[in-house]
Structures are given as structure tokens and as C-alpha cells.
C-alpha positions as CSV (number, residue, x, y, z in Angstrom):
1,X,123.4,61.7,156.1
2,X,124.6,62.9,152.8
3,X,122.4,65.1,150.2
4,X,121.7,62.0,148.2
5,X,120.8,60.0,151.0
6,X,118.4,62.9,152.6
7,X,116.7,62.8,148.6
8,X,116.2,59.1,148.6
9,X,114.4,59.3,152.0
10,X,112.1,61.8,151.0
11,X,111.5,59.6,148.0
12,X,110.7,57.2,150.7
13,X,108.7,59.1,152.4
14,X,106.6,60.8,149.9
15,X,105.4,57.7,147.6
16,X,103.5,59.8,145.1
17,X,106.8,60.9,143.7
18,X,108.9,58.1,141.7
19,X,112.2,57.2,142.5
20,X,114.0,59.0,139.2
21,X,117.1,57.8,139.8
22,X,115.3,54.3,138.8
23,X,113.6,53.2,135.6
24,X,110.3,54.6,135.5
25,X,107.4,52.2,135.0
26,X,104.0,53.1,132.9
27,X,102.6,54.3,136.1
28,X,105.8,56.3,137.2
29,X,105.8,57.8,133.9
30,X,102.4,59.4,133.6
31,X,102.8,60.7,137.2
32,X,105.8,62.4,136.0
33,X,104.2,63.8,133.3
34,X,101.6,65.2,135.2
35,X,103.5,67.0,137.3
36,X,105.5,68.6,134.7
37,X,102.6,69.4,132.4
38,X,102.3,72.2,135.8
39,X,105.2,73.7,134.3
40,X,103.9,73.7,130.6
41,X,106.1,71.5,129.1
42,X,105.3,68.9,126.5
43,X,107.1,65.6,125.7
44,X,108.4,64.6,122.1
45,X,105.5,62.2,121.9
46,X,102.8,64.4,122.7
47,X,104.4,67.2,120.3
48,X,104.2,64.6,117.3
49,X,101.0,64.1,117.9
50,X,99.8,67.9,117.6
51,X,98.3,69.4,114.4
52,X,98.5,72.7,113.6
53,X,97.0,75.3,111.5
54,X,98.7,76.1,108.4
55,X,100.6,79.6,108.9
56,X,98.7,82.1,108.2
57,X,99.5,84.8,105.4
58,X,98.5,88.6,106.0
59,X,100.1,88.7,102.3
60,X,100.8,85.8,100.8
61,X,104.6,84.9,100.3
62,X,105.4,87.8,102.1
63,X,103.7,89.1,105.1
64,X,103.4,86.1,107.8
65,X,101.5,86.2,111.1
66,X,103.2,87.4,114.1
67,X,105.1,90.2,114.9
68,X,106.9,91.5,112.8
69,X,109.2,95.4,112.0
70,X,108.8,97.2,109.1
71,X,112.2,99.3,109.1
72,X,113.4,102.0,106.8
73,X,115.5,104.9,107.0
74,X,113.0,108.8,107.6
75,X,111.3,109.8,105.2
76,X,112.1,106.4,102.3
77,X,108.2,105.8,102.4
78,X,107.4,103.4,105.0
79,X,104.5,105.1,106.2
80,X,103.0,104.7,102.2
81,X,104.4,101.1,102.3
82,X,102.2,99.6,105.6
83,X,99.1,102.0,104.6
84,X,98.8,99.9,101.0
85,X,99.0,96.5,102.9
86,X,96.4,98.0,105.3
87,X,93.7,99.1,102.6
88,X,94.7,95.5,100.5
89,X,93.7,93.6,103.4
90,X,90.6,95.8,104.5
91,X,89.2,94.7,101.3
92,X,90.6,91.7,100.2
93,X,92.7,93.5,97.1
94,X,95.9,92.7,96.1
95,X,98.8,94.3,98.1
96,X,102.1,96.4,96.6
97,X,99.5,96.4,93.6
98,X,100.1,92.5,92.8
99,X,100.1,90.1,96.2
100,X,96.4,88.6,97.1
101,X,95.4,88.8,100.9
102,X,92.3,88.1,102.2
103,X,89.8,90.5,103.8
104,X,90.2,91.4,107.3
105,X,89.6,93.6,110.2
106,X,92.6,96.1,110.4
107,X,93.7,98.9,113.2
108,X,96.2,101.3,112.0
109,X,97.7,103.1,114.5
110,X,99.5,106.2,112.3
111,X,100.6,108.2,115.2
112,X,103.0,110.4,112.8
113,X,100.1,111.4,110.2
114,X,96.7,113.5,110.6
115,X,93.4,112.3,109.5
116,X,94.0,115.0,106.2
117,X,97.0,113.3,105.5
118,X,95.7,109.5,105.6
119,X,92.6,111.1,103.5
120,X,94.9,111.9,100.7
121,X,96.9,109.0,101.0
122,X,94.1,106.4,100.9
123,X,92.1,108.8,98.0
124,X,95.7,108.0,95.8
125,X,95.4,104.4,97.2
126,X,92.0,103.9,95.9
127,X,92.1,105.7,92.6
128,X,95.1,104.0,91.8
129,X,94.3,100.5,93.1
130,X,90.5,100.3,92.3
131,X,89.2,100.0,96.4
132,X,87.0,101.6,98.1
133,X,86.4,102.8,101.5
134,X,85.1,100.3,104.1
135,X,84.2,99.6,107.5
136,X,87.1,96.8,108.0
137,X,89.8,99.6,108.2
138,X,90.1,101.7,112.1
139,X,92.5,104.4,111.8
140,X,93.7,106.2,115.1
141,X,96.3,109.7,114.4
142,X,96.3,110.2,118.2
143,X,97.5,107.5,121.3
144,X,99.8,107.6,124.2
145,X,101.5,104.6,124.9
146,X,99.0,103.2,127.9
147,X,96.0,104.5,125.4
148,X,98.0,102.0,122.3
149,X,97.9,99.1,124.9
150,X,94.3,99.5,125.7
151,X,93.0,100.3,121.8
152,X,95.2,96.7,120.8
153,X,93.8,95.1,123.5
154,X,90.2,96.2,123.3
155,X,90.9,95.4,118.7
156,X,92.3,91.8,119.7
157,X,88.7,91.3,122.0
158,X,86.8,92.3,119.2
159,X,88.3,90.9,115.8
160,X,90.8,88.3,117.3
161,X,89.0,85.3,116.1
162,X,89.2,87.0,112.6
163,X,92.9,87.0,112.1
164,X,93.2,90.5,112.4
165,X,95.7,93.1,111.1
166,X,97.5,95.6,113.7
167,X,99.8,98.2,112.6
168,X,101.6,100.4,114.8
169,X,103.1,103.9,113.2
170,X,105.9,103.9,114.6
171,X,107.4,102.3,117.7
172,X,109.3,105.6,118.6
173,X,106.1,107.3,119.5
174,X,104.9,104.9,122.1
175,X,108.3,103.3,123.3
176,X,107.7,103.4,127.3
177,X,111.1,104.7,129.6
178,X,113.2,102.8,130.9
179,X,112.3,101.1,134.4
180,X,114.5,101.8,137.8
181,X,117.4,99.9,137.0
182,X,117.1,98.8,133.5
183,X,119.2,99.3,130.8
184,X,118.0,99.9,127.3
185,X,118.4,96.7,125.7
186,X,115.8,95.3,128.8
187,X,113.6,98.3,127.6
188,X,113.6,97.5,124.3
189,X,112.9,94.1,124.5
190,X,110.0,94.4,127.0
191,X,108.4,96.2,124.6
192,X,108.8,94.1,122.0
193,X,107.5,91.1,124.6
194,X,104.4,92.9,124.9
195,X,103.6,93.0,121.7
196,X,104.4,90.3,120.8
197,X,101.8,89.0,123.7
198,X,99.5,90.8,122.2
199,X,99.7,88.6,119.2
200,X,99.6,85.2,121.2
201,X,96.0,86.6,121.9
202,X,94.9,86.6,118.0
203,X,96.0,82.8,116.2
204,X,96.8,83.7,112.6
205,X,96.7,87.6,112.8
206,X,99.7,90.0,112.2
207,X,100.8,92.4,114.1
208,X,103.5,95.0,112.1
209,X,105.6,97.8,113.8
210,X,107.1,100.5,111.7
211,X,110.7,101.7,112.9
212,X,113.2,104.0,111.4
213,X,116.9,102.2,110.3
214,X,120.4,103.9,112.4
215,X,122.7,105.6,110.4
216,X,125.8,103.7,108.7
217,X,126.1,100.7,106.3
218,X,125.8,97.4,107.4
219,X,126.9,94.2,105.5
220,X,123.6,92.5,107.1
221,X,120.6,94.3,107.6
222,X,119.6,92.9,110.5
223,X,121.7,95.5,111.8
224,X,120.2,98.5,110.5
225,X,117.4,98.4,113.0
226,X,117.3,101.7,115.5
227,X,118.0,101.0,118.8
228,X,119.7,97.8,120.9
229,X,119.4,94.2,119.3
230,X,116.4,94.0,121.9
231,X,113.9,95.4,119.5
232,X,114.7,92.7,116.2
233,X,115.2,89.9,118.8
234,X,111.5,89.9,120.1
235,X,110.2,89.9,116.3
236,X,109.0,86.9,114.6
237,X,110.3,88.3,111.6
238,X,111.8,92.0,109.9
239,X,111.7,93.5,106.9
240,X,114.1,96.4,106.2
241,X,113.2,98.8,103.0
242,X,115.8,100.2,102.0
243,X,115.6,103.0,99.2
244,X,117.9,105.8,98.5
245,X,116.3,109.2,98.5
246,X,114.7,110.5,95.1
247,X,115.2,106.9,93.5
248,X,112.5,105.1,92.6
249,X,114.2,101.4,93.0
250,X,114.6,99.7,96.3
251,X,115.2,96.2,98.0
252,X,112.8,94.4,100.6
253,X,115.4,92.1,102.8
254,X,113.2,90.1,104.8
255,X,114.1,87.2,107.4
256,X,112.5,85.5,110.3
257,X,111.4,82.3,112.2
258,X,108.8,81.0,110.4
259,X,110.0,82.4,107.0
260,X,112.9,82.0,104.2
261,X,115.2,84.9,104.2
262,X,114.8,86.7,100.9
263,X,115.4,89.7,99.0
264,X,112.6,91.6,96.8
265,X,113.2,94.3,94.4
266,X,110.5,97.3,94.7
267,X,109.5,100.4,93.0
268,X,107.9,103.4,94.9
269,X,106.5,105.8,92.6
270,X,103.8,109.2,93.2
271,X,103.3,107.3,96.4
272,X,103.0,103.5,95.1
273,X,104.6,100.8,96.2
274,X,104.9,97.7,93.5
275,X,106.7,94.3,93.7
276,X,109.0,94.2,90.6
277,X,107.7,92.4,87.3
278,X,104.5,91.1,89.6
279,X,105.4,88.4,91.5
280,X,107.8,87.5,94.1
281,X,110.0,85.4,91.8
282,X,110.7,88.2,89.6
283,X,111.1,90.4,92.1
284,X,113.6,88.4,93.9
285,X,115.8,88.2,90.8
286,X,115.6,92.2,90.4
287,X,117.0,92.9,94.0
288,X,120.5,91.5,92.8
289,X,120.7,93.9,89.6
290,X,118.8,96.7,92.1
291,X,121.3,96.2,95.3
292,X,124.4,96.3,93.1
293,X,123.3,99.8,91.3
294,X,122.4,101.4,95.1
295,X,126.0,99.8,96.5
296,X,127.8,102.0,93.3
297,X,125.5,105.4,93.7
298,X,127.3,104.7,97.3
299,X,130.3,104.2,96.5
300,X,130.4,107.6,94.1
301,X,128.5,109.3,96.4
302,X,131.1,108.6,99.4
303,X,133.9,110.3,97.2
304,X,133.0,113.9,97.0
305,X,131.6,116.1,94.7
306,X,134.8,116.3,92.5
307,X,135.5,112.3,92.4
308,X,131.7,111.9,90.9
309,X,132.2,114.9,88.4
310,X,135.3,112.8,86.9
311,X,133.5,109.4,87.1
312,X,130.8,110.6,85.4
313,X,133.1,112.3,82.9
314,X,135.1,109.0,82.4
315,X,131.1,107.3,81.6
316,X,130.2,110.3,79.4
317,X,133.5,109.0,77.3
318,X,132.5,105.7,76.8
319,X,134.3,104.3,73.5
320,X,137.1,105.9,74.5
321,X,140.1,105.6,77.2
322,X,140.8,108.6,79.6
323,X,144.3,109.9,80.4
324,X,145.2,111.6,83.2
325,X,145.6,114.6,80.9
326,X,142.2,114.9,79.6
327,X,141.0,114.8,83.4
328,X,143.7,117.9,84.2
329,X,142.6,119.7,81.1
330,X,139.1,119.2,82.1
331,X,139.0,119.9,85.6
332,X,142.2,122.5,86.1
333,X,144.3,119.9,87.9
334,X,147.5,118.4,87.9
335,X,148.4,116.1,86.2
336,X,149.3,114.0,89.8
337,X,146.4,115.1,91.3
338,X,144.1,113.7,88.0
339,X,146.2,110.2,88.1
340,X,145.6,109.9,91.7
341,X,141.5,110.3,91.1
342,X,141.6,108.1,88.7
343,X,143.8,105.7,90.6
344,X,141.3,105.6,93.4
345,X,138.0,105.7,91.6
346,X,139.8,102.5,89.4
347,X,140.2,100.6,92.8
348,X,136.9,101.4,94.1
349,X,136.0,99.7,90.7
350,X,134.0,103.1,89.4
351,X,136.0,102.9,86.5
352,X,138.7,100.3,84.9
353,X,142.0,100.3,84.3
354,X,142.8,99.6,81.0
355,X,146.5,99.3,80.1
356,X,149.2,101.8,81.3
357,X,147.5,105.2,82.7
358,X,144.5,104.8,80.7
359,X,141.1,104.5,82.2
360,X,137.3,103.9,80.8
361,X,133.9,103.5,82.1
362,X,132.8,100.6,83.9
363,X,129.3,101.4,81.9
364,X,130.5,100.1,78.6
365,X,133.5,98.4,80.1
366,X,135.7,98.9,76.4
367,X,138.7,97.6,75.5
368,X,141.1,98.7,73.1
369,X,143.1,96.6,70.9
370,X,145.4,97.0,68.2
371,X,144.5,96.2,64.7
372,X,146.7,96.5,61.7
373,X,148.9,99.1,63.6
374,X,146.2,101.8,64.2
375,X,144.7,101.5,67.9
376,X,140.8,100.8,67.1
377,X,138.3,100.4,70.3
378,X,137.1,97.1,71.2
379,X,133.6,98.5,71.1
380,X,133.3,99.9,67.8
381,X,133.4,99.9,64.0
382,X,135.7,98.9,61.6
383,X,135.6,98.2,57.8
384,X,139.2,96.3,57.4
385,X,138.5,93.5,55.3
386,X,141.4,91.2,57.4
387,X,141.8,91.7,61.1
388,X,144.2,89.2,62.9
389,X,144.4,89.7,66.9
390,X,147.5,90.5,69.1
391,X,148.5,88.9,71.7
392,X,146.2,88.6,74.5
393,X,143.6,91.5,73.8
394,X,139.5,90.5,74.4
395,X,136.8,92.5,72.1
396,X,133.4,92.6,74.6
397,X,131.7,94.4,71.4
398,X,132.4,94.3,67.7
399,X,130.9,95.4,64.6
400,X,132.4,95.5,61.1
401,X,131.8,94.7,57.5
402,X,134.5,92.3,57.5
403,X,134.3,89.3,55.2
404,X,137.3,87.5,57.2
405,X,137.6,87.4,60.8
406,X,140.4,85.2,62.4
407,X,140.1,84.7,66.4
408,X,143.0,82.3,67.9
409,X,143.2,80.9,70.9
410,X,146.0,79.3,72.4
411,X,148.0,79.4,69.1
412,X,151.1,78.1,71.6
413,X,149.6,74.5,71.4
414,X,150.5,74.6,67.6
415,X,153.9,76.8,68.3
416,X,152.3,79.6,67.1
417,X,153.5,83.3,69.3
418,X,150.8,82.5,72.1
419,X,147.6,84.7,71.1
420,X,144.6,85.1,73.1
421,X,141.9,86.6,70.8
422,X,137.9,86.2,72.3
423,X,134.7,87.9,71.5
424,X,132.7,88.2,73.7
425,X,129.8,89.7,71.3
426,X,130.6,89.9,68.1
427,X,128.8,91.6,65.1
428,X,129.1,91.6,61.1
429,X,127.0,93.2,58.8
430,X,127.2,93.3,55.2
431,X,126.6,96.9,54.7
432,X,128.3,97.7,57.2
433,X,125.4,99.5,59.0
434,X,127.2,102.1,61.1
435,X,124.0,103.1,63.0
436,X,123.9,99.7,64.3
437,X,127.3,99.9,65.7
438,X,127.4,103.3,67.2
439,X,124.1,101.4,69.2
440,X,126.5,98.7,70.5
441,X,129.3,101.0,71.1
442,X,127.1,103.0,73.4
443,X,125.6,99.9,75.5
444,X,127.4,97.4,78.0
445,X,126.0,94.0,79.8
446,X,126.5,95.6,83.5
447,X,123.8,98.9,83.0
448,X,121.1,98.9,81.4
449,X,120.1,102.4,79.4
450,X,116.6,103.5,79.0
451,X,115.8,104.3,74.5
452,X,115.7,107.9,76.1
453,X,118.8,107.6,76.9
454,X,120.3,105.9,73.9
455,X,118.4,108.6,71.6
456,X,120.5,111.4,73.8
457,X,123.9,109.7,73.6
458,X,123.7,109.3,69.8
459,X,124.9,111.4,67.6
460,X,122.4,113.4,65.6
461,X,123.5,112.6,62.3
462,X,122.0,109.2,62.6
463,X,118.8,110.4,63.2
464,X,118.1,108.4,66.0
465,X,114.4,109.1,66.0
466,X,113.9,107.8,62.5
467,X,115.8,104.6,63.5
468,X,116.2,103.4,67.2
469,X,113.2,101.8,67.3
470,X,113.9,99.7,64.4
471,X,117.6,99.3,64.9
472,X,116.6,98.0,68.8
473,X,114.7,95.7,67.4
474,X,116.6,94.7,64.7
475,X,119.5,94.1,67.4
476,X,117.4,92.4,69.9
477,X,116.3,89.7,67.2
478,X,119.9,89.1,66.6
479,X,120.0,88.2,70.0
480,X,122.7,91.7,70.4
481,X,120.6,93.2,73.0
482,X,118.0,91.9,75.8
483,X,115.5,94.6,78.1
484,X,115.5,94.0,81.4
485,X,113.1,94.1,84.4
486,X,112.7,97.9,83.7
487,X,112.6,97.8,80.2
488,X,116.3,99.1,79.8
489,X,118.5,98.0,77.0
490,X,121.9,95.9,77.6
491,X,124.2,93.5,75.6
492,X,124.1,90.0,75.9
493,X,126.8,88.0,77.5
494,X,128.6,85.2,76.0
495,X,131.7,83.8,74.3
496,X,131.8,83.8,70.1
């Protein structure tokens, strides 16, 4: 007797079980389905059927419920960071100083700060955020990892039906050994199973684990969690701070199973966190202009102590090209030696090349043109009365009391020598304000500069604290200038 046959007459034998090789009647079916429904499952039907709670929000937009990882590199402020959204949701308040949550029972487990420490803490918390103490917020400074397990699970008993909010500080003080043959990424992700079956045990609360990022760059962030893979593969979701030390500025990246993946911009200030301009929109456009600025500090910072001296000597120069010469003068080098700095911090696009062997700031990104034979810098002032463009040169900033401007383009099409003339912010003034176009000279559309700033770069015969404020204004009414998130000055971009 074959397999097949053998099946069919225990089919045969056994009439409670259906024949699946056949069609199944309405009878057949529902027997089926009861025996399955042994093994958990659920049919299509059945599913479509369901409702569901609405996810809950431990801060809304943000913070979903779950488990989730709080990463960030030692000492970047994490600890601050989960200790805000702790008090905000012990009483209600708004988290990061701007995202509503709603009042709830929360454990923090700070296993890597004292009870003086968390006093101090939560005293800056409340003067600065308006709460008060409560009863709603446990703390615990001291837990083994079997004495973690039992606190959670005696929390979950007591507050589960309230959505409550568990924070563990950090994973690396309770992270159990690894089991007679088990590798680490088993470890890991055991771990991360039991918390997350913690969690099954609380509908709608949260659940966050703090961990510290591994060292290196990594295109996606997913990959800057410590440890094997096992740790961000248990998580419902993980959100990796990531702040350079002694800068105020850093970038949320956030991504999960039950939420978009999205970037925030975030300040961290006298131990504050905020969200960016006050809202997650905001924020989310202020991570681009924040991630590039942290991806150049990098790049400078990855090229030694003498590569950052000459970029920043090349910045302080702005208006102006730089020769390899001026870098040898400046720095006692050769001449080859200078070129070849310049060379790389040009391709590592610190700097821009700007016509043979000369170099200028990526800050103020200048061009230099030629006008009526002199050589006169693209950002700058001028008080010809007549200037016709070369061949091929751009102006990105341009001020003059000129009463005749001609820009060509494409003069070919009327068999004219080819030029290829474009402002791309342009600037006349009758009196030929000078003030006003030192201002220009000294800004770009890529960096922003704080008025400090722009008051320190100016040259002191303009008086700069008699008229910046005015002249800023004047220039941002003239649509010259904008202020971004942080209330830094820029040019505008466009095409005149």
C-alpha cells in the first residue's frame, strides 16, 4: 500500500476528519476550522471581520505602543531624552516641550542614574516644563535582571489596563548571558522576545528600551544599533538619536511596523530636549538642513587637524579665491603640499574649485567673473555704469549702482559668440548702499549665519551695530535674505 493510499484509509477510518483532498462541504469546512483554530490560526474571513482599537499613542505622532529602542551613541543625552517623555506622560504634559500625551502610569527603570541624579534632572524638567511631582511616575536606580522581570511584571498586573508606560535604562545592564549553546544573535533576540511579551500583556501601553549606537557610520541607521541585528529585529519600532558631541542640533530617525519611517530635527539644550519649530512637520523639514551640516562637521573632522585649519581658512576668505600660495604662505608648506589639500578638501566638496588652481568656500560658494577687464567677485560690489558678461560666467550674488545691466543667454541662437550670463540673485541700488552689499557678500543660500555672526565678519567701518538690524530687514523685505528654522540668515535661491 502506498503513503497516499495508507492516508485515504485513515480518512476512512476516522470519519470526523474530511477527506481534504476533496471539496469541502459547509459541514467539512467548519470542522476544519475547528481544528485549526487549536493551532491559533484565523481565516481571511474571520480576520475581516475583527475590529480593532485604534493604535495607541504614548506621544502622539511619535511614540507608538509596543516595543520599541531608544538608541544613541554614550553620553548624546538619551538618558534626558526618555526621562522628559516619562514626566510628559506621568502628567499628561506635553513631551520634548511641544507633543500632547495623555496621563499615565509610568515605571522607569534608570539603572545607570542615582536617586540625586534623577532629583536634579526631574527639578530642571519641572521648572522648565511647568509639572509637578506626582504619584503616576515609579522610578527604580537599582535591579538585577531577574529583579527587572519581576518589577515589569508585577507594573503590567497593576496598571496594564491603563496603557501604561515602561522604560528600561539601558538594556546593557540587564542583558542575561548567553545560554549553553547559543550564539549571540539567539541571546539578543530572546531578550528582545521577552519584552516584547511583556507588552502583549498591556493592549495600548509602550514599552521603550534605551541602548547605546556601535561605533562607525552607517548609510542606514538601522544599523547603528549595539549588538547583533537580534536586538532591532524583536522591536516594533527604533528610534536612533543621533547628536554630535557639544552641538546642540540633532536628527530623530525613526522606523517601524506600525509607523511611517521619518526623520525629526531636535535640539538638546541645559538638558532639554525640543522638537524643531513645534510640531512634527517642521521638524521633519529641519532634519534635511540638520543631517547635511552633521555629514560636513564629519567630513572636516575625518581630515585632520591641519585639513580643517585650511578649510576654515578658505571659509574665513569668503569673497575671495585661494591659491595654493596663500595656503603655503599661511601654513609653512609647499606649495605641492598646499595644492594637494586643497585638491582633496575640493573633492570631498569642503570647498570649490573655481577655475584653474583657485579655490573658495563652499559657505558663500563665489564666483569670479570678469568685468570690463578687471577680475571683480561674483559676490560683491561694483559701481560700473555698463557691465556686459563673458562667456559662460554665473553671478550667485550681485550688488551695484548700475543703471544698465545686460544678461545674455544663449546669444548663439542669434549668432552672437555664445554667452551664458545668469543671476542667480541680483541686486541694484540707487545709492549704491555699500553696507548692503558687504551683507550679501558675506552670506550664501547653503549656511545660514546667526546676526552675531554677521556683526563679527563685517568690517567695522560700517558700523554694523548702528545698521544690521535695519539693513537685515531692509534685505529680507526685498525678498534678498530669508531666516530659517533657527533664526539664521541666508540668501534666497532663484534665477533673475
Amino acid at each position: 500500500m502506498t503513503s497516499s493510499e495508507a492516508s485515504q484509509d485513515s480518512v476512512k477510518q476516522n470519519s470526523s476528519i474530511p477527506n481534504l483532498a476533496e471539496p469541502l462541504n459547509l459541514d467539512d469546512a467548519e470542522l476544519v476550522a475547528r481544528e485549526l483554530r487549536a493551532y491559533r490560526t484565523i481565516n481571511w474571513l474571520a480576520l475581516n471581520g475583527k475590529e480593532f482599537e485604534p493604535l495607541s499613542w504614548a506621544i502622539d505622532g511619535l511614540i507608538p505602543e509596543g516595543y520599541g529602542l531608544i538608541v544613541a551613541p554614550p553620553k548624546a543625552g538619551k538618558s534626558w531624552f526618555v526621562l522628559d517623555i516619562a514626566a510628559a506622560c506621568s502628567t499628561g504634559q506635553k513631551a520634548l516641550g511641544y507633543l500632547p500625551t495623555k496621563e499615565r502610569p509610568v515605571l522607569y527603570l534608570a539603572l545607570e542614574d542615582g536617586q540625586r541624579r534623577l532629583q536634579e534632572r526631574l527639578n530642571i524638567l519641572k521648572d522648565a516644563r511647568g509639572m509637578e511631582p506626582n504619584i503616576n511616575l515609579e522610578m527604580v536606580t537599582e535591579a538585577d535582571s531577574l529583579e527587572t522581570d519581576i518589577l515589569i511584571t508585577q507594573f503590567i498586573k497593576m496598571f496594564g489596563e491603563r496603557k501604561p508606560l515602561i522604560i528600561l535604562d539601558t538594556i546593557g545592564r540587564v542583558m542575561p548571558a548567553k545560554a549553553a549553546g547559543e550564539n549571540e544573535y539567539q541571546r539578543d533576540y530572546r531578550f528582545g522576545a521577552k519584552l516584547k511579551k511583556h507588552v502583549a500583556a498591556m493592549p495600548g501601553g509602550t514599552l521603550l528600551a534605551v541602548h547605546h549606537t556601535n561605533k562607525g557610520v552607517h548609510s542606514d541607521f538601522q544599523n547603528a544599533v549595539s549588538g547583533t541585528q537580534g536586538i532591532a529585529g524583536a522591536a516594533d519600532f527604533t528610534a536612533v538619536i543621533q547628536r554630535q558631541r557639544n552641538e546642540d542640533e540633532a536628527v530623530l530617525s525613526i522606523t517601524g511596523r506600525d509607523v511611517p519611517e521619518a526623520e525629526y530635527g531636535m535640539t538638546f539644550s541645559a538638558g532639554l530636549w525640543s522638537v524643531v519649530g513645534g510640531d512634527l512637520s517642521t521638524a521633519s523639514d529641519a532634519a534635511t538642513e540638520i543631517r547635511a551640516a552633521q555629514a560636513q562637521s564629519e567630513a572636516t573632522a575625518n581630515l585632520g587637524d591641519r585639513m580643517a585649519e585650511i578649510v576654515s581658512f578658505v571659509d574665513r576668505k569668503a569673497g575671495s579665491a585661494v591659491e595654493s600660495s596663500d595656503i603655503a604662505k599661511e601654513f609653512g608648506l609647499s606649495r605641492k603640499d598646499a595644492g594637494s589639500y586643497l585638491a582633496r578638501a575640493a573633492k570631498k566638496g569642503l570647498i570649490a574649485k573655481q577655475g584653474r588652481g583657485k579655490y573658495v568656500s563652499n559657505v558663500s560658494n563665489v564666483s569670479i567673473s570678469q568685468v570690463e577687464g578687471t577680475n571683480q567677485l561674483s559676490t560683491g560690489l561694483s559701481n560700473v555704469s555698463n557691465i556686459e558678461a563673458p562667456d559662460n560666467h554665473q553671478f550667485d550674488t550681485f550688488e551695484s549702482s548700475v543703471e544698465n545691466i545686460q544678461s545674455h543667454k544663449n546669444r548663439s541662437e542669434q549668432g552672437g559668440s555664445g554667452y551664458n550670463y545668469t543671476f542667480d540673485t541680483f541686486y541694484t541700488s540707487p545709492e549704491g548702499d555699500a553696507f548692503r552689499g558687504i551683507l550679501l557678500s558675506s552670506l550664501s543660500a547653503k549656511h545660514g549665519l546667526s546676526k552675531e555672526r554677521i556683526a563679527r565678519d563685517v568690517p567695522q567701518k560700517f558700523n554694523p551695530a548702528d545698521n544690521l538690524d535695519p539693513a537685515l530687514k531692509r534685505l529680507e523685505e526685498d525678498g534678498l535674505i530669508v531666516q530659517d528654522f533657527r533664526g539664521d540668515y541666508r540668501l534666497t535661491q532663484g534665477d533673475m
